[in-house]
C-alpha positions in Angstrom: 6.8 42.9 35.9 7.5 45.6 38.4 10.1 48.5 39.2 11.1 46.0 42.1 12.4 43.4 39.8 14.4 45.7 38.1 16.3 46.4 41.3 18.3 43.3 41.6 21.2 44.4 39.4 22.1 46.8 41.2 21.7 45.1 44.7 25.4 44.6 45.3 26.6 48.2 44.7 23.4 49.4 46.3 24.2 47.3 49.7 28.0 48.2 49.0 27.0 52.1 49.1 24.6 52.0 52.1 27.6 50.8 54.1 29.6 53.3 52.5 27.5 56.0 53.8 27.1 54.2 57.5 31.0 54.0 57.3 31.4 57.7 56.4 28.5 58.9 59.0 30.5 56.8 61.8 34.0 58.3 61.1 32.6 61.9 60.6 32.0 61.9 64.3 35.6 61.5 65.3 36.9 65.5 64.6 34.4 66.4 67.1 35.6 64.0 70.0 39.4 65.2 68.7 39.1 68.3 69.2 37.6 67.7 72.8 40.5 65.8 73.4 43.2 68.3 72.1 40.9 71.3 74.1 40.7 68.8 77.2 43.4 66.8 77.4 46.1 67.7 75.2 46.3 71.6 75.4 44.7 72.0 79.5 45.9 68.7 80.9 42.2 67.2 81.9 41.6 64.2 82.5 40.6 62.0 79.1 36.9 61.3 79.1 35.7 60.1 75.4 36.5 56.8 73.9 38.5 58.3 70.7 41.1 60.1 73.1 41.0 56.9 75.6 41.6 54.5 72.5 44.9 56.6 71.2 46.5 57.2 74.5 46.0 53.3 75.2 46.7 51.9 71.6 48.9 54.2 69.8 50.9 57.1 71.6 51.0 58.1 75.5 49.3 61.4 76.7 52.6 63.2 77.7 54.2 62.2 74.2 51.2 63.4 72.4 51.7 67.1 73.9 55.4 66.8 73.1 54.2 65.7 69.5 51.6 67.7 68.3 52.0 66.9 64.5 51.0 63.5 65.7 47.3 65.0 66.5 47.5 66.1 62.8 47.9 63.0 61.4 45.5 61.6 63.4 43.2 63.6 61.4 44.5 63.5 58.4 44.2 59.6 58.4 40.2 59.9 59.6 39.6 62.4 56.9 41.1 60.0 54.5 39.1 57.6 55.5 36.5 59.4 55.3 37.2 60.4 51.8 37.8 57.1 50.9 34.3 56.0 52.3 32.9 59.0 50.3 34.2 58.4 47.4 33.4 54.8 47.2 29.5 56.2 48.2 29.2 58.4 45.7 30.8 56.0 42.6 28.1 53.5 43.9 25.3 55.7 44.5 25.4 57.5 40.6 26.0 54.1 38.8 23.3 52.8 41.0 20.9 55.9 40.1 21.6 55.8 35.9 21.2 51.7 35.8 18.3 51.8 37.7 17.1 54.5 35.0 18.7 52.9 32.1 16.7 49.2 33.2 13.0 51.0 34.0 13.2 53.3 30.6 14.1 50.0 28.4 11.3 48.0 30.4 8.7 50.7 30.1 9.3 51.1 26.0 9.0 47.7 26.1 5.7 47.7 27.6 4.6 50.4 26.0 5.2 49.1 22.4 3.8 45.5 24.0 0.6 47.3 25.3 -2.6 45.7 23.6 -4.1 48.5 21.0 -7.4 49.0 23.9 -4.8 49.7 26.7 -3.1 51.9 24.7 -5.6 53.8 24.1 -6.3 54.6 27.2 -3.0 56.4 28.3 -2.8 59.6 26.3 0.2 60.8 24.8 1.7 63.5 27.3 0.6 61.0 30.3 3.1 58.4 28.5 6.0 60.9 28.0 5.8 62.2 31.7 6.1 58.9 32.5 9.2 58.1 30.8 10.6 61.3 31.6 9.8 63.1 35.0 8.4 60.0 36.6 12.0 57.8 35.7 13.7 61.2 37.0 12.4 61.1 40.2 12.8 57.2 40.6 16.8 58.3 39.9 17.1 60.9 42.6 15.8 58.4 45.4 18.2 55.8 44.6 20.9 58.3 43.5 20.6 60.3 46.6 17.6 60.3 48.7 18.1 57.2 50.1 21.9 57.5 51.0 21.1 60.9 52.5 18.6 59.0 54.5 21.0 56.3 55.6 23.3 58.8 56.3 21.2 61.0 58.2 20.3 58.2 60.3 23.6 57.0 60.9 25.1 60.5 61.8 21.8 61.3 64.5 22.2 57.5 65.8 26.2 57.8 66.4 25.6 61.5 67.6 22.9 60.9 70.0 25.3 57.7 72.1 27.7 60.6 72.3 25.9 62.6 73.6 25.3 60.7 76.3 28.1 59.2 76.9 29.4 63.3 77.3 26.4 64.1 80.1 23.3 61.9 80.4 21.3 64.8 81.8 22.4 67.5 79.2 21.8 64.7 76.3 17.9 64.2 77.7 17.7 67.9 77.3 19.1 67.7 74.0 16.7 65.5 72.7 13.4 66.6 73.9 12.1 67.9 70.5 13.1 64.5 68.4 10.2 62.1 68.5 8.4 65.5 67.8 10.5 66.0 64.6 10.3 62.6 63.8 6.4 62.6 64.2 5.7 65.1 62.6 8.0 63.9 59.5 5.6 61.1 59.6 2.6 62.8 58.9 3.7 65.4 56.5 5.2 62.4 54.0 1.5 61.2 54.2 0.3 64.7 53.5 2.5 65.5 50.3 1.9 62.4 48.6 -1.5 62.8 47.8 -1.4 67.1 47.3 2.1 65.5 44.7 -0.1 63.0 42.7 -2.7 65.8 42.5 0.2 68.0 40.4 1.5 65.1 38.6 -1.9 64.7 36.9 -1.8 68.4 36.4 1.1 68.5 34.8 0.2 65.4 32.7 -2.7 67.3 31.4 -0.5 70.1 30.8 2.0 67.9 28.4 -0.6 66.7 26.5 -1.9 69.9 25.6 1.3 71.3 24.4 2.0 68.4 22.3 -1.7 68.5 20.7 -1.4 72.1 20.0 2.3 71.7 18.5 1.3 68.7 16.2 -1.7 70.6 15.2 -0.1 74.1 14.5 -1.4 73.8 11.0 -4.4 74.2 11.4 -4.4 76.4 14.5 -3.1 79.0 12.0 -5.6 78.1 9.2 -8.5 78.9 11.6 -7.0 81.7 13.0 -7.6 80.2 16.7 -4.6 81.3 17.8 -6.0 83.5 20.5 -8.1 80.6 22.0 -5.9 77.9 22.1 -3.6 80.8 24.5 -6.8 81.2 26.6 -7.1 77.0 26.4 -3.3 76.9 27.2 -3.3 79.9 30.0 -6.9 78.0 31.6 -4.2 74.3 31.5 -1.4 76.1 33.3 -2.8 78.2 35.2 -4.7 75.0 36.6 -1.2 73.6 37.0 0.6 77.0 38.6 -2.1 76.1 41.5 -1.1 72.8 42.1 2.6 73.4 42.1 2.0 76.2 45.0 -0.2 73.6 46.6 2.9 71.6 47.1 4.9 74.6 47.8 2.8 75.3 50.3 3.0 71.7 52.1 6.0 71.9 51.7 7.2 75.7 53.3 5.2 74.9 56.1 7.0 71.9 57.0 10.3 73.7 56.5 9.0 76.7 59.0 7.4 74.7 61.5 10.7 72.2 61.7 12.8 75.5 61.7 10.8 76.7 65.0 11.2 73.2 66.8 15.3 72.8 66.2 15.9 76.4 67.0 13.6 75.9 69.8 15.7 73.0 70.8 19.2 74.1 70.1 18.1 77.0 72.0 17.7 75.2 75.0 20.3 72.9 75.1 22.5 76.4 74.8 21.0 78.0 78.0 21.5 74.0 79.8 25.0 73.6 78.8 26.1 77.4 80.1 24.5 76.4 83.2 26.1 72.9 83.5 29.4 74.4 82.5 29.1 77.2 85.2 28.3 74.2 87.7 31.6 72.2 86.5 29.3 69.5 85.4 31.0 69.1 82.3 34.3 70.8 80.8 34.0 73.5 78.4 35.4 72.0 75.6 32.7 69.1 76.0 30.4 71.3 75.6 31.8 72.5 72.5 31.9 69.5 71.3 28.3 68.8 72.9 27.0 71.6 70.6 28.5 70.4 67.2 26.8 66.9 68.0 23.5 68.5 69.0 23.6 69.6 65.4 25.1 66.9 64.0 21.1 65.3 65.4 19.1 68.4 64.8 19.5 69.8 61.0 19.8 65.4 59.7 16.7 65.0 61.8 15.0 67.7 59.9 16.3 66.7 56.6 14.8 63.4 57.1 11.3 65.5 56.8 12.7 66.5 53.3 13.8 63.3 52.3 10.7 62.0 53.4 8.6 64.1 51.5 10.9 63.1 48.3 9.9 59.8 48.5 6.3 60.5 49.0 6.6 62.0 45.4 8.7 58.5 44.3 5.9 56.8 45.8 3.3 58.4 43.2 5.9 58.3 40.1 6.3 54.4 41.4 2.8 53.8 41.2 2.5 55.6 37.9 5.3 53.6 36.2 3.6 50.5 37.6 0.5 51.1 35.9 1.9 51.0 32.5 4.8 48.3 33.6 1.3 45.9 34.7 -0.9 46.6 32.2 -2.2 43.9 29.9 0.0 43.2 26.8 0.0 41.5 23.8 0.6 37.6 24.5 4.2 37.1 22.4 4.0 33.7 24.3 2.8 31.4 21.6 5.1 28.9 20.4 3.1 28.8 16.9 4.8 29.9 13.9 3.4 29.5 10.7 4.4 30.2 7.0 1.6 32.0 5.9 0.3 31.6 2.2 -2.9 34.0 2.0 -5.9 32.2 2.7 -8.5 33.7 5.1 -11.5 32.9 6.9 -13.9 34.3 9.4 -16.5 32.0 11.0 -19.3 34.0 12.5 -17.1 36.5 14.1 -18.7 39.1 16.6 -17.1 41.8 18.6 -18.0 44.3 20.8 -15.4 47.6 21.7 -16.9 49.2 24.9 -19.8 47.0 25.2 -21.0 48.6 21.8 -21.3 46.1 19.2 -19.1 46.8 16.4 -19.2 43.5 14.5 -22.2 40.9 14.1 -21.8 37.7 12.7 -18.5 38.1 10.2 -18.4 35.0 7.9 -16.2 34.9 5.1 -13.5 33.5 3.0 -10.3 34.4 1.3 -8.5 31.9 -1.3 -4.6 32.6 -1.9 -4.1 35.1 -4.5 -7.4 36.9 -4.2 -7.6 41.0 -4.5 -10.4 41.4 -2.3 -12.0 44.7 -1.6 -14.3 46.0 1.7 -16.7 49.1 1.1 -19.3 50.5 3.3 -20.9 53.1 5.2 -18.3 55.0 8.0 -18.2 53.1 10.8 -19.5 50.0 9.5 -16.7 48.0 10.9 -14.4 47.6 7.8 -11.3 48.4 9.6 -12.0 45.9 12.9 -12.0 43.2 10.6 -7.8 44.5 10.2 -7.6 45.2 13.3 -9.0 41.8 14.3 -6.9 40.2 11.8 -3.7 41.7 12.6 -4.7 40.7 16.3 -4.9 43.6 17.9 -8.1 42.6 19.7 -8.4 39.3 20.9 -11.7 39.2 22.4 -13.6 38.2 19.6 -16.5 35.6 19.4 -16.2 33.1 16.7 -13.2 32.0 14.7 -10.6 33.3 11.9 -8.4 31.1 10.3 -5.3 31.8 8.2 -4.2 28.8 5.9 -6.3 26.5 8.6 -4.4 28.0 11.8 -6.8 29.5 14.4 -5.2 33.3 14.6 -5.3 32.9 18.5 -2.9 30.2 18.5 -0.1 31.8 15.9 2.9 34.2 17.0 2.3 37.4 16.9 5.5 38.4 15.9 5.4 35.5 12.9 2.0 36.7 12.1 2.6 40.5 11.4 6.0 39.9 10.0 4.1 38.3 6.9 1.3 40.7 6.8 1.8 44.5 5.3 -0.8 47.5 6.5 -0.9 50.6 4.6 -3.1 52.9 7.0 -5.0 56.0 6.3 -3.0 58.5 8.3 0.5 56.7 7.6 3.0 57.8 10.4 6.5 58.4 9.3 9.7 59.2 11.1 11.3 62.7 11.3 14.0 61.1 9.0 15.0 61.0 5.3 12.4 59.4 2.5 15.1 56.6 1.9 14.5 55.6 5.5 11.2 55.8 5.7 10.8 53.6 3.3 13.9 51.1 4.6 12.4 50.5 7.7 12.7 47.1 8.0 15.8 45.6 6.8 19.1 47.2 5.1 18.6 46.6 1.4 20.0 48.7 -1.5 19.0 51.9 -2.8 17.9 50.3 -6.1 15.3 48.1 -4.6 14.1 51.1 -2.5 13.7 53.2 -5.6 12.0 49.9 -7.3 9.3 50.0 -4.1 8.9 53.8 -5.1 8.3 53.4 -9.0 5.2 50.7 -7.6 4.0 53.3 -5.6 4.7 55.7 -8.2 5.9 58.3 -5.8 9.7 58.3 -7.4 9.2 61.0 -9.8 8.2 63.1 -7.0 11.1 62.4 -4.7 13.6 63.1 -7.3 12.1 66.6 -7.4 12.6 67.4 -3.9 16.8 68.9 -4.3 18.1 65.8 -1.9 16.4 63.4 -3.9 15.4 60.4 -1.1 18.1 61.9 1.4 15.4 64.7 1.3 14.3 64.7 5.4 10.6 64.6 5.4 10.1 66.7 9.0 7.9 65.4 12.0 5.4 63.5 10.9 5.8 63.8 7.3 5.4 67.6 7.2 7.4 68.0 4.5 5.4 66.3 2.1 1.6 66.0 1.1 -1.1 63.8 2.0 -0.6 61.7 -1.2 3.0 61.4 -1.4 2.7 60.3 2.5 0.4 57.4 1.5 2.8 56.7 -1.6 6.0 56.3 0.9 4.3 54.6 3.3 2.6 52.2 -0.2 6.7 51.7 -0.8 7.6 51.2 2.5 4.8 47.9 2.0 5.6 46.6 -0.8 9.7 47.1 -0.5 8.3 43.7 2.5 7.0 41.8 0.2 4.5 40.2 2.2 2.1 37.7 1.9 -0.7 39.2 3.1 -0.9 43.1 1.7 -3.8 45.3 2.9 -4.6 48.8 2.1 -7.0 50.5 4.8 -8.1 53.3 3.1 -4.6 54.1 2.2 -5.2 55.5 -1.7 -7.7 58.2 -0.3 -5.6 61.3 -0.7 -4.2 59.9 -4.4 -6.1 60.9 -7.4 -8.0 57.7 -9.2 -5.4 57.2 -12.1 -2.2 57.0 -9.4 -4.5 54.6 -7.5 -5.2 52.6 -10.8 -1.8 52.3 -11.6 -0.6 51.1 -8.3 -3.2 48.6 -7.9 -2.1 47.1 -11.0 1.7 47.3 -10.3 0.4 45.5 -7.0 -1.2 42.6 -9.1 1.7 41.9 -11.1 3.7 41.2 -7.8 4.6 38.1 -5.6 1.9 39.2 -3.3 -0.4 36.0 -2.6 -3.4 37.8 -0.6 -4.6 41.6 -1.6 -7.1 43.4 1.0 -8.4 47.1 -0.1 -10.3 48.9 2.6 -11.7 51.8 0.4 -14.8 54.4 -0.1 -14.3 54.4 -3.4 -16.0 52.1 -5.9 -13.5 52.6 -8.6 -10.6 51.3 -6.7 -13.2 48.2 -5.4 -14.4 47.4 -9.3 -11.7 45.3 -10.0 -11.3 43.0 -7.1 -11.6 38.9 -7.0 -14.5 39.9 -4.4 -16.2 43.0 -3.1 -17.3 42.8 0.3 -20.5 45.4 1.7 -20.6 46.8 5.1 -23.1 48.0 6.7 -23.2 48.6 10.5 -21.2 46.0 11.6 -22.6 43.2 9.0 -22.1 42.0 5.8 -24.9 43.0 3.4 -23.6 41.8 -0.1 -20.8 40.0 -1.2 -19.4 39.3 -4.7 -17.7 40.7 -8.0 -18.4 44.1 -9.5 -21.2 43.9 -12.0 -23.2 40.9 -10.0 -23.5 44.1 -7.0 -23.8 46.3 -9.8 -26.8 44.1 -10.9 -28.2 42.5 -7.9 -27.0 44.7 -5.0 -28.5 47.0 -3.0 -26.5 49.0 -1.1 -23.3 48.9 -3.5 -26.0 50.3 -6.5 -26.5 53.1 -4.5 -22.9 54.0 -3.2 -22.3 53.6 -7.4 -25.1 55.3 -8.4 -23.7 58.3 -5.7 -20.4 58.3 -6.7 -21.2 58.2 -10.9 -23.1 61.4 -10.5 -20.6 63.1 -8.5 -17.6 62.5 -11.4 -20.3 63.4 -13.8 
């Protein structure tokens, strides 16, 4: 997908407003050639020389009639500036529904694509990148189709219709009066090239500089508990002061453009000034031609030089194009497979090996998982316990080797079937800046009583009803309101209000003391849950499950029940052994 494909909705009001603008550029010209033909013809009697004054003497009302009838000249223009109203109007209907749809159609595609990006894609955009993106990026993308553009058709119609009268008014004057063009023009050229490169090197600056507000605002906290105040405003002033110099970067581009244009269409209007005296003075044209002449000349010179402005707009839409593109093409999660599957609980992994970064993070993962089982993972950090979730919950898809759930290879089942019957309970839960009732409702609308049900499981109930609003009680950004353990208890709800088949815990009871994670585990085992997965440091919350799995740098080391590692293990013994001492 691409921004271009998102254009065709708005072709026909698009192509309706370019002729709008062509329309209302061509009939703008006519006041000028009127009043030549009132100063000339009307008012001192001369001969009729343009083709507006030469097409109402011939088609509507004789020359002697129209002097006798001056209202007539009136509504003459009246009628051309309601035309030209008319054509306006219709422009600038056209040209703002055309600006907010295309807006409307690139935000929805890029949150699509950004909540379709794989999890290693992802993680390569940071936060404030993303939110520029959706923001500044989508803003500029609305000004060129909102108004750029039509100012550039516009321009271009008004110089082009200009420039034939001109010379249909005095060939030699119009030569003169166009000298300084292809200048303009070339010029124009170059500096579009020049300010999209000095633009992109601002955007990434200001990228930078939205990422480090929004770390430093999410991470107040503890800003304030290590009194680093002081150097996250040297951090911050470092950031924008890095970005103050890239904005005057572009403000310089751009001022030099603006006084270097300036000195050419002075330059130029100057000299057409000094020409038309002298071919006035000569009789080579009538004075109110050159009148007229000059209001044309400008009519060419200031759209000319606006075109430089315009141009340099889209040099910026050219970057914020490119930038939306990015995330619009990046790889995705396939929700192309056809394969749904009821799933029942059972697991396996066949020799599964995966690598993140070239760096080896699993080695030959074999294992399996019967229906029903409470199975438990333990082992050193970064021994790979949580890539076999992620892996399972297909975030990666790279793997060597094969899982299976009920007999299905994972590869070939719907994503969207697959995680709809599986429930994670992370670490870190994130929760919405809402109320604890919809935090935990996240899914479906179901009733308050089965929502407080979820929270008895989780055992986090008593605490909500001590909060004054009870679960209408907004938790803040991120949870702030509440602690560490009563975050991993809503988000524990939130799981088991599914009902899944598949229920894992990674690390999830880490902030709860051991007799709240007791109790849950065994609410957990007296529900409809066929398949229970606990990702865990702890041995006491492991002791219990069907099967223990040990990790240990990306392999499996022991596998089996409690007291067989307790007896025969190595690595499990020693984590016990640990652990005993430090609750003695």
């Amino acid at each position: 997908m691409s921004i271009r494909n998102l254009l065709h909705s708005v072709k026909g009001p698009f192509i309706i407003c370019l002729i709008a603008c062509a329309f209302s550029a061509f009939f703008s010209l006519f006041n000028g050639l009127l009043i030549s033909f009132v100063i000339d013809s009307v008012l001192n009697n001369q001969a009729v020389t343009n083709f507006v004054g030469k097409w109402i003497i011939n088609n509507l009302y004789p020359l002697s009639y129209i002097q006798d009838n001056l209202h007539i000249i009136a509504l003459i223009v009246l009628a051309v500036n309601l035309i030209i109203a008319l054509f306006l109007a219709i422009r600038y209907y056209t040209q703002f529904y055309c600006g907010e749809t295309i807006a409307f159609n690139i935000k929805n595609a890029l949150y699509a694509s950004i909540q379709k990006l794989d999890l290693k894609t992802n993680q390569n955009f940071n936060t404030g990148d993303l939110i520029q993106r959706c923001t500044s990026d989508i803003e500029i993308i609305k000004r060129l189709f909102q108004n750029q553009i039509q100012e550039l058709i516009y321009s271009c119609c008004v110089a082009s219709f200009a420039i034939a009268i001109l010379f249909s008014i005095n060939l030699s004057l119009a030569l003169i009066a166009i000298i300084f063009l292809p200048f303009i023009i070339v010029y124009a050229y170059f500096f579009f090239n020049k300010i999209r490169k000095v633009f992109k090197y601002s955007d990434e600056k200001e990228a930078q500089l939205t990422s480090y507000c929004q770390e430093v605002i999410s991470g107040i906290r503890v800003v304030k508990a290590f009194d680093k105040e002081a150097y996250e405003l040297k951090r911050f002033d470092q950031v924008n002061d890095d970005f103050k110099d890239s904005v005057f970067d572009v403000d310089k581009v751009i001022g030099s453009y603006w006084a270097s244009s300036d000195f050419l269409c002075y330059t130029q209007i100057f000299i057409v000034l000094i020409a038309g005296i002298f071919f006035v003075n000569n009789h080579a044209i009538t004075t109110g031609e050159f009148v007229v002449f000059l209001s044309y000349e400008l009519m060419i010179v200031w759209p000319i030089r606006n075109i430089g402005r315009i141009l340099s707009d889209m040099g910026k839409c050219k970057v914020s194009f490119k930038r939306i593109n990015e995330v619009l093409n990046s790889k995705q999660e396939d929700y192309t497979s056809e394969k749904d599957v009821i799933i029942e609980g059972n697991i396996e992994f066949k020799h599964v090996s995966f690598a993140y970064e070239k760096q080896k993070v699993l080695d030959d993962i074999s294992f399996k998982i019967a229906k029903g089982m409470k199975v438990a993972i333990i082992g050193t950090m970064a021994s790979g316990k949580t890539t076999l979730i992620n892996l399972l919950l297909k975030f990666f898809d790279n793997y060597q080797g094969e899982i299976l759930l009920d007999g299905h290879n994972l590869k070939d089942i719907n994503i969207t079937s697959l995680r709809s019957q599986i429930s994670c309970v992370l670490q870190e839960p994130f929760l919405y800046a809402k109320s604890i009732k919809d935090n935990i409702n996240i899914n479906e609308d179901v009733s308050l009583d089965m929502i407080r049900d979820s929270a008895r499981k989780a055992f986090v109930h008593d605490d909500i009803m001590e909060f004054n609003d009870g679960y209408d009680t907004l938790v803040g950004e991120k949870g702030v309101t509440l602690s560490g353990g009563q975050k991993q208890r809503v988000a524990i709800a939130r799981s088991l209000l599914k009902e899944s088949a598949i229920l894992i815990f990674d690390d999830s009871l880490s902030a709860v003391d051991t007799k709240t994670d007791k109790s849950i585990r065994d609410a957990i085992s007296k529900m409809n849950i066929n398949t229970s997965i606990i990702i865990t440091q702890r041995i006491n919350s492991a002791q219990d499950a069907d099967l223990i799995i040990v990790m240990d740098k990306g392999k499996i080391v022991e596998m089996g029940k409690h007291q067989d590692l307790i007896n025969n293990g190595q690595l499990y013994q020693t984590i016990y052994n640990i652990q005993t001492k430090m609750e003695v």
